[in-house]
C-alpha positions, 0 to 999 in steps of 0.5 A: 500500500502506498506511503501515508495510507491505512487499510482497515479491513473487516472479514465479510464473506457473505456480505459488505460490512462495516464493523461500527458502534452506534452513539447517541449525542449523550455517549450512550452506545448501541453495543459495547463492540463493533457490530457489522453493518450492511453497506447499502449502495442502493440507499443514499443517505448515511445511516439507517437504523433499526426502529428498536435502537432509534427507541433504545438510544433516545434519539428522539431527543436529538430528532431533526425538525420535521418541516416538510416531513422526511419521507422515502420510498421503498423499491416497491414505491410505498412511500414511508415517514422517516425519523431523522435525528442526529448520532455518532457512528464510532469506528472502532478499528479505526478510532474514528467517530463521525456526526451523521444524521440517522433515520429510521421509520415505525417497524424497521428492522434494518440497519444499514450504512449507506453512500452519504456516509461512505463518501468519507472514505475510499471503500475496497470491496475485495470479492476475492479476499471476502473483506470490505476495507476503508482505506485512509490518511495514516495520522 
């Protein structure tokens, strides 16, 4: 790898992950250690959340205000009112921490990171290796 670059990468054979830790603007984690999340191209915002932890974490303290309310669209066009709020999503293996905007909606049960947060980084996909990396600036 060339000079001033940091490859961190997670074991992901059956899917494109990310190892993170979900933190609500009080410090209070999702999990004590990393969790793999999904990579979602397909989903252009930074992070979804599943409805439970939005619950779990409190996040409703740090909602967005909702004018004109948030709303997606599901691949089978049904159109869903989303929660929006801010957190911090740490990066263990990497000692990073970023501000992101969460979302989720009433009954959601996935959690997935999507492209607004992955334009931080430079993502390798190794299909062959079974891993997903980020490579960064070495500090």
């Amino acid at each position: 790898m060339a000079d001033g670059v940091r490859l961190t990468c997670w074991p992901t054979p059956d899917r494109l992950a990310l190892g993170i830790q979900i933190k609500n603007l009080a410090g209070q984690l999702h999990s004590e250690t990393e969790e793999p999340v999904q990579l979602d191209t397909g989903y252009s915002e930074e992070v979804l959340v599943p409805y439970d932890l939005f619950e779990t974490l409190n996040l409703g303290h740090w909602r967005l205000p909702q004018t004109p309310a948030a709303t997606g669209t599901t691949v089978t066009g049904q159109v869903i009112h989303l929660l929006e709020a801010f957190a911090d999503v740490a990066v263990p293996r990497t000692g990073e921490q970023y501000r992101v905007i969460v979302q989720t909606f009433d009954g959601n049960i996935r959690f997935l990171v999507g492209r607004a947060f992955l334009r931080r980084f430079k993502v390798l996909l190794d299909g062959p290796g079974g891993q997903t990396c980020l490579m960064m600036q070495a500090r």
